[in-house]
VONU-231174 format. One record per atom (N, C-alpha, C): residue in three letters; atom name; x, y, z. Coordinates in steps of 0.1 Angstrom, whole numbers. Example, Ala and Ser with C-alpha at 12.3 -4.5 7.8 and 13.67 -1.06 7.14 Angstrom:
2
+------+------+-------+-------+-------+
| resn | name |    c1 |    c2 |    c3 |
+------+------+-------+-------+-------+
|  ala |    N |   132 |   -57 |    78 |
|  ala |   CA |   123 |   -45 |    78 |
|  ala |    C |   132 |   -33 |    78 |
|  ser |    N |   128 |   -22 |    71 |
|  ser |   CA |   137 |   -11 |    71 |
|  ser |    C |   129 |     0 |    79 |
+------+------+-------+-------+-------+
// end
This chain:
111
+------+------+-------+-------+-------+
| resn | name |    c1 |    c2 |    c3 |
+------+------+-------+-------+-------+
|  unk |    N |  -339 |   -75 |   -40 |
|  unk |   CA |  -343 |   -87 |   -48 |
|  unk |    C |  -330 |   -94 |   -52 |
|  unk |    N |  -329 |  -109 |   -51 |
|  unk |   CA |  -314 |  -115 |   -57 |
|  unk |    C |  -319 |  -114 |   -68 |
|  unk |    N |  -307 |  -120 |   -73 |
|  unk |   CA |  -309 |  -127 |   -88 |
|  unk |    C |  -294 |  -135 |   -91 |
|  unk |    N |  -292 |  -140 |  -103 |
|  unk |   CA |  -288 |  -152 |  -103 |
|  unk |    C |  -275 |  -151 |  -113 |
|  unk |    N |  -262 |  -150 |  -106 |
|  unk |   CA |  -250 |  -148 |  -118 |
|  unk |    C |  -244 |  -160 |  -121 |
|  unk |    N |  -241 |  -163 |  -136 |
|  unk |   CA |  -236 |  -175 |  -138 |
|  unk |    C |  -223 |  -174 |  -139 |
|  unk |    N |  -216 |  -188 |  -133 |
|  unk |   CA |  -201 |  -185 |  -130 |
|  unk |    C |  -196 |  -196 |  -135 |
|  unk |    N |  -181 |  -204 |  -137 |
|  unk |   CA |  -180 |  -217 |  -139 |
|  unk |    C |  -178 |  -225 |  -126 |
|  unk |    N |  -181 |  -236 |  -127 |
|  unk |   CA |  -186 |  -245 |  -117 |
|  unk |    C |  -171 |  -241 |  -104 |
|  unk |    N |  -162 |  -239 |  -112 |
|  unk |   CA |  -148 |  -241 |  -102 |
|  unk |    C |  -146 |  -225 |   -94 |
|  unk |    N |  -155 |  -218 |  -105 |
|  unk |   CA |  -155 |  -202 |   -94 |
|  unk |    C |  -162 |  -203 |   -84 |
|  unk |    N |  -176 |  -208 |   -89 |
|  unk |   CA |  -183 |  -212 |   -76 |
|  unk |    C |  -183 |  -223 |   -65 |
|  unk |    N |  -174 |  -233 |   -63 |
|  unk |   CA |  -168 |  -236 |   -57 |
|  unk |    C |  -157 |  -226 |   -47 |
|  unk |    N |  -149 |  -219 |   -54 |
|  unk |   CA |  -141 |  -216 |   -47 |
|  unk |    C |  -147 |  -202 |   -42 |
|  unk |    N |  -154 |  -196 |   -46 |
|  unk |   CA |  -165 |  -186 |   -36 |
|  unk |    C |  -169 |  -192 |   -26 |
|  unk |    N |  -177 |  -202 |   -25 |
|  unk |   CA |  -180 |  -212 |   -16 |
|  unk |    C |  -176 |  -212 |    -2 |
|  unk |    N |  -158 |  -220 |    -9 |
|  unk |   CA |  -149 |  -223 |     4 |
|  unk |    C |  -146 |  -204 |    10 |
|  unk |    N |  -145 |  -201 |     3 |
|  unk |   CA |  -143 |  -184 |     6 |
|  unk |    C |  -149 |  -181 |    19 |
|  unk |    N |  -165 |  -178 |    12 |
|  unk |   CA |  -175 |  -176 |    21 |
|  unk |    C |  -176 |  -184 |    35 |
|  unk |    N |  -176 |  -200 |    32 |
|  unk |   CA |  -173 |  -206 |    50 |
|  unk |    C |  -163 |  -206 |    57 |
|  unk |    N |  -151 |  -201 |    52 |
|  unk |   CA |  -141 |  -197 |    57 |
|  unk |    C |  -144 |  -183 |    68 |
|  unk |    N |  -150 |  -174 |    58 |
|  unk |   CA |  -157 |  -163 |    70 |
|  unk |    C |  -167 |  -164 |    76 |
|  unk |    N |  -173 |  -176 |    73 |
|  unk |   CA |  -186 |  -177 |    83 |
|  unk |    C |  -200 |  -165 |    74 |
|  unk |    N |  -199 |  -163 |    60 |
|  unk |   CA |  -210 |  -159 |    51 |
|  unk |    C |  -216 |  -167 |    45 |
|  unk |    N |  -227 |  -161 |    39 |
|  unk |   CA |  -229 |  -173 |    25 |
|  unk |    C |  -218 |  -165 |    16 |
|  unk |    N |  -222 |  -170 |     1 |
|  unk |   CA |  -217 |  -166 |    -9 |
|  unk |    C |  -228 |  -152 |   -16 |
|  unk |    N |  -237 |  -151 |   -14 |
|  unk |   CA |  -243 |  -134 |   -18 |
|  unk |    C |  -234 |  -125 |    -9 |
|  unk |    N |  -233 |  -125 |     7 |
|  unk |   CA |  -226 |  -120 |    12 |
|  unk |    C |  -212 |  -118 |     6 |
|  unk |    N |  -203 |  -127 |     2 |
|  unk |   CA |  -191 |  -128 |    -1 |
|  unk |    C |  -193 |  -117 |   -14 |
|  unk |    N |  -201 |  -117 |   -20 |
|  unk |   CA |  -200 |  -114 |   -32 |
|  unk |    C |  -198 |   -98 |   -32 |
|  unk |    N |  -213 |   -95 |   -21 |
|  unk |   CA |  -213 |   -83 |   -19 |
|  unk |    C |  -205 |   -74 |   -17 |
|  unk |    N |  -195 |   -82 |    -4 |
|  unk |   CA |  -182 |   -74 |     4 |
|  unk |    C |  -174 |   -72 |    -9 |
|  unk |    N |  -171 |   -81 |   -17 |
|  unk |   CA |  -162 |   -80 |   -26 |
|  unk |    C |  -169 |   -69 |   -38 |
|  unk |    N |  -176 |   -66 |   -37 |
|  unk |   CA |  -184 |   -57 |   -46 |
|  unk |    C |  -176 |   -44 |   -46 |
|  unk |    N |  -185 |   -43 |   -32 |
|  unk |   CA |  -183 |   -28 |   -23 |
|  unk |    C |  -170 |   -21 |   -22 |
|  unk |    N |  -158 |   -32 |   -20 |
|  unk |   CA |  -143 |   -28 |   -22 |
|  unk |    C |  -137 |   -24 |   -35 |
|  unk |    N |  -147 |   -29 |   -46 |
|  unk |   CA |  -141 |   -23 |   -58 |
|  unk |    C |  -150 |    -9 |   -65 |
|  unk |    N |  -142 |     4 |   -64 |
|  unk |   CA |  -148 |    14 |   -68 |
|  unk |    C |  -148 |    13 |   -82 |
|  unk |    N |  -160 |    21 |   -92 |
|  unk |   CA |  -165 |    23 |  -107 |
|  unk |    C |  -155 |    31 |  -108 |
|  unk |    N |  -154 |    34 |  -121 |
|  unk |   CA |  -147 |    47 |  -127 |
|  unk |    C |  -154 |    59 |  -121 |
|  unk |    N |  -168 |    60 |  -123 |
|  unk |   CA |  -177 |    74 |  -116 |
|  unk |    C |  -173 |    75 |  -103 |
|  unk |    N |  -172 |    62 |   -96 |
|  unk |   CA |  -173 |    66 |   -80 |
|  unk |    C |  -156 |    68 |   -80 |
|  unk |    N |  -144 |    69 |   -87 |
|  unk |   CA |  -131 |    71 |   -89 |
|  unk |    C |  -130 |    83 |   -87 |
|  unk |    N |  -136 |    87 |  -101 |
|  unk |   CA |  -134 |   103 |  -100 |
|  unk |    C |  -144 |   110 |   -92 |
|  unk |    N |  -152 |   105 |   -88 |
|  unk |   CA |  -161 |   113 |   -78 |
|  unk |    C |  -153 |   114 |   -67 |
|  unk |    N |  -144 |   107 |   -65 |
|  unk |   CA |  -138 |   110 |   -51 |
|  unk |    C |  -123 |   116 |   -50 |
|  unk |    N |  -120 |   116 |   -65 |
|  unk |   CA |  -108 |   128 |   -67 |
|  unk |    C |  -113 |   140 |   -63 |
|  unk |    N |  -124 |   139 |   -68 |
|  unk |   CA |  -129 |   155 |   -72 |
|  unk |    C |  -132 |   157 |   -57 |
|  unk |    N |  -139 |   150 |   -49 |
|  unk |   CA |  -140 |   151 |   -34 |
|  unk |    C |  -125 |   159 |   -30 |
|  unk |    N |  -115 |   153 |   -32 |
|  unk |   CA |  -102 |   148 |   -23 |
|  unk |    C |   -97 |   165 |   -28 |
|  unk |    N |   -97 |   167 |   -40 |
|  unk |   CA |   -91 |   177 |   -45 |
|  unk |    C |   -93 |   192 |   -41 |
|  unk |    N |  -110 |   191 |   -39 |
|  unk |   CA |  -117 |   201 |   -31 |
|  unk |    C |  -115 |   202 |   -14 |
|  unk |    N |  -112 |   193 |   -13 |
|  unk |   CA |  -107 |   192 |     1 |
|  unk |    C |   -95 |   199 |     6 |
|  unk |    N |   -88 |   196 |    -3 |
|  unk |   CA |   -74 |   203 |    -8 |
|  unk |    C |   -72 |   219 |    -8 |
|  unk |    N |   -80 |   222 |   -21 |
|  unk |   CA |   -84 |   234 |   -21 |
|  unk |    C |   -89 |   243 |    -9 |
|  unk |    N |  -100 |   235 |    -3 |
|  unk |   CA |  -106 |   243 |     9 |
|  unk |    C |   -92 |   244 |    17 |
|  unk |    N |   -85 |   234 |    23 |
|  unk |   CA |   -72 |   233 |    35 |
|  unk |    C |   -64 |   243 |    33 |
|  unk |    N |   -65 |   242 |    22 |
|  unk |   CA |   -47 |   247 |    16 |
|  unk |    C |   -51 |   266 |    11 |
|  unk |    N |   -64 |   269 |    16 |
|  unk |   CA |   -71 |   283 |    10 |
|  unk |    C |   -63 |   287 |    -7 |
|  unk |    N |   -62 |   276 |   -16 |
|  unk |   CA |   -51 |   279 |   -32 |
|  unk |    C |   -67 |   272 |   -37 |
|  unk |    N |   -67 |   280 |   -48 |
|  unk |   CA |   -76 |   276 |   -58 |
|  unk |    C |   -69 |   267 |   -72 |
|  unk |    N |   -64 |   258 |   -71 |
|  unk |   CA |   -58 |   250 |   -77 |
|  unk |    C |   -66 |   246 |   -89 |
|  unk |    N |   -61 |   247 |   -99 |
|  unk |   CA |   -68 |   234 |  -110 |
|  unk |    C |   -66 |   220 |  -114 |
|  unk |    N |   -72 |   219 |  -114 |
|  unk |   CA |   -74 |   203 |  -121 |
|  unk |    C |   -62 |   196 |  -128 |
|  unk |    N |   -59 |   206 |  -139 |
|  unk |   CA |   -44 |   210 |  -146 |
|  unk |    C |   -34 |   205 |  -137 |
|  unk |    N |   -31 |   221 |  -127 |
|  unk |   CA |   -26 |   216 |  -121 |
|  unk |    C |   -23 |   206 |  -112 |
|  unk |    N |   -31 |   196 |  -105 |
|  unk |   CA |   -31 |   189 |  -101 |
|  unk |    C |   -24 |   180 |  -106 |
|  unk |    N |   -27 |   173 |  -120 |
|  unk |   CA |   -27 |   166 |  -127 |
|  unk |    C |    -6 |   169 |  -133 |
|  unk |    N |    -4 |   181 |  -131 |
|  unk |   CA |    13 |   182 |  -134 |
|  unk |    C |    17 |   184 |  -118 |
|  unk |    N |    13 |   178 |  -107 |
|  unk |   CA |    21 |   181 |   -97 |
|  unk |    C |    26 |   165 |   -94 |
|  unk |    N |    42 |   167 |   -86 |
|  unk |   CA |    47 |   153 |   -83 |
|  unk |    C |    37 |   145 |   -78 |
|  unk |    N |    43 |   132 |   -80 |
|  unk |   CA |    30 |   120 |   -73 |
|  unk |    C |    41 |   118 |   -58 |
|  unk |    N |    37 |   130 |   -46 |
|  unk |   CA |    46 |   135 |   -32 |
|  unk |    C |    43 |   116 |   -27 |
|  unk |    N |    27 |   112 |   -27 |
|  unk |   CA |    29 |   100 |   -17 |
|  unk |    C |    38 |    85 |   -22 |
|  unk |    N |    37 |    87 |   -38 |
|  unk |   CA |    47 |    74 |   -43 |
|  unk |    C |    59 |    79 |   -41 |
|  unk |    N |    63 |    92 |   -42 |
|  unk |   CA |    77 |    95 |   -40 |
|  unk |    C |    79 |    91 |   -25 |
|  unk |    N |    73 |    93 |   -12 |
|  unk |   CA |    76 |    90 |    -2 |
|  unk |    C |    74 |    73 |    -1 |
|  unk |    N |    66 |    69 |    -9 |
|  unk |   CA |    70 |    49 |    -5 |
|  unk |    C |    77 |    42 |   -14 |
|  unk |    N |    85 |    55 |   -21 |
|  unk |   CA |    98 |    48 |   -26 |
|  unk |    C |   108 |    50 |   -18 |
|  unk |    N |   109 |    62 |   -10 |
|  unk |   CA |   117 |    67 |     1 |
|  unk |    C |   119 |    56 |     8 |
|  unk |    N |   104 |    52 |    12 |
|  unk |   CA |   105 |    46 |    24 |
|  unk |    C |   108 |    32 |    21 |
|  unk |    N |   106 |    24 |    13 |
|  unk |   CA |   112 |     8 |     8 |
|  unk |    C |   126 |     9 |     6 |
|  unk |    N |   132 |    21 |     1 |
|  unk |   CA |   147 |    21 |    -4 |
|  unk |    C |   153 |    24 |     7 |
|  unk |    N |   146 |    32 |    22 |
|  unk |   CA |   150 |    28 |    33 |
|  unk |    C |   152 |    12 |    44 |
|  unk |    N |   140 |     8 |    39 |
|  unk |   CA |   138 |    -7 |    45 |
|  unk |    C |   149 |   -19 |    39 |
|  unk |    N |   147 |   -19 |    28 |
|  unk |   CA |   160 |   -24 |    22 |
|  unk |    C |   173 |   -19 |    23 |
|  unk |    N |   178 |    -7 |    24 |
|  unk |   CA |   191 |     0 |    31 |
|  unk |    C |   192 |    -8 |    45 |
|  unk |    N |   182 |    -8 |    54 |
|  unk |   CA |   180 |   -12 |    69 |
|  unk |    C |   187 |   -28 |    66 |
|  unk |    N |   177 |   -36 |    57 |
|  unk |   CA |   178 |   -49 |    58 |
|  unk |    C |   193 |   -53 |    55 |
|  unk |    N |   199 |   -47 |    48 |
|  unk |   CA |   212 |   -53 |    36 |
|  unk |    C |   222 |   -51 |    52 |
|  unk |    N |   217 |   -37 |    60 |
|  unk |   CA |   228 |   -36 |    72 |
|  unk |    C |   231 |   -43 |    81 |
|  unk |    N |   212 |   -47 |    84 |
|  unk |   CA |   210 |   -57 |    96 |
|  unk |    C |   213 |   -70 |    93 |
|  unk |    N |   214 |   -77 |    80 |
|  unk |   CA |   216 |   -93 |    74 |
|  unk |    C |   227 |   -93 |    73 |
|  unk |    N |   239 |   -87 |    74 |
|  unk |   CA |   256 |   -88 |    72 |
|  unk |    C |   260 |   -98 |    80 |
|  unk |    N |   262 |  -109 |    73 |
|  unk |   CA |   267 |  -121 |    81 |
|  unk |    C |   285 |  -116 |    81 |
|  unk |    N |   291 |  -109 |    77 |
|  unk |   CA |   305 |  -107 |    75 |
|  unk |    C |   311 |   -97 |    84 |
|  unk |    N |   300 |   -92 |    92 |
|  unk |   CA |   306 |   -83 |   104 |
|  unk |    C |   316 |   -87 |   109 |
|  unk |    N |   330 |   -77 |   109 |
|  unk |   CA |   339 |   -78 |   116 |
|  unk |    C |   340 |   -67 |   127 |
|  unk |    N |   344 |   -68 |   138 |
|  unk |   CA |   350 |   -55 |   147 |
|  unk |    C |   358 |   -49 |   138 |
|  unk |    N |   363 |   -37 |   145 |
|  unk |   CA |   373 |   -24 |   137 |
|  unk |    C |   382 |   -30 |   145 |
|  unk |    N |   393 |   -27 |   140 |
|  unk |   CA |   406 |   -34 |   143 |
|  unk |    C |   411 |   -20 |   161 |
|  unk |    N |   418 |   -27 |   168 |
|  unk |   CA |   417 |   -18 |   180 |
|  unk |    C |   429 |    -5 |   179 |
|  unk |    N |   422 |     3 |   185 |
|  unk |   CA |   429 |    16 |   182 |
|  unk |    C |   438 |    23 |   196 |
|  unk |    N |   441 |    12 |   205 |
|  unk |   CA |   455 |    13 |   216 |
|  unk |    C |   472 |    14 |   206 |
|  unk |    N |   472 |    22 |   213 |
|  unk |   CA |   485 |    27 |   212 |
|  unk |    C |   495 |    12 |   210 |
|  unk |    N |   506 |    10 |   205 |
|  unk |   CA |   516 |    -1 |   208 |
|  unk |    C |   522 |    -2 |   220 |
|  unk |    N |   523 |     7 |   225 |
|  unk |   CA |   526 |     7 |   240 |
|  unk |    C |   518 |     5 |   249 |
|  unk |    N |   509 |     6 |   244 |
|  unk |   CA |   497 |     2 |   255 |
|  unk |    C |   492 |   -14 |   254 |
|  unk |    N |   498 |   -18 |   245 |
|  unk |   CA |   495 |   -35 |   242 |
|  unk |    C |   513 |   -40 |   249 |
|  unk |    N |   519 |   -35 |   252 |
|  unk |   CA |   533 |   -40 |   259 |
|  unk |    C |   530 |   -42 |   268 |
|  unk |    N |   520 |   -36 |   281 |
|  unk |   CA |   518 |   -37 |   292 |
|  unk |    C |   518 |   -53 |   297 |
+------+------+-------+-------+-------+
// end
């Protein structure tokens, strides 16, 4: 069954262009955009999924507790990995590259 949400004239406008941009209406648009944002309930419903999952893989009967004091391993790895990308970039952007100065002997530059 629809029903009818009131928005200001410029939201609905720009839902609008949204939607014929992908080739939906705007209920569609709305929906997609619904769907992408999880509740608090469906949040922790899927910790508790993920955790148990954990549990089962890993044969450790872990708590909650614990969980909750263990490092955060994936943000520590995508700080690894940006402070890598940026290390990469600063090396590859060096406009001041010089060669090493050459390492022949003096006598070998007499020739």
């Amino acid at each position: 069954m629809a029903t009818t949400i009131q928005v200001l004239r410029e939201t609905r406008d720009h839902l609008a262009e949204l939607a014929k941009e992908r080739g939906v209406s705007i209920g569609q648009l709305v929906e997609a955009l619904a769907a992408e944002q999880l509740t608090a309930a469906q949040r922790a419903e899927r910790l508790a999924a993920d955790r148990e999952t954990v549990r089962r893989m890993m044969g450790v009967d872990l708590r909650d507790e614990e969980f909750e004091r263990a490092p955060d391993v994936l943000g520590n790895i995508y700080k690894i990995a940006a402070e890598k990308v940026r290390a990469a970039k600063g090396t590859a952007t060096r406009s001041s590259w010089t060669p090493a100065p050459s390492r022949r002997s003096p006598a070998a530059t007499k020739r």
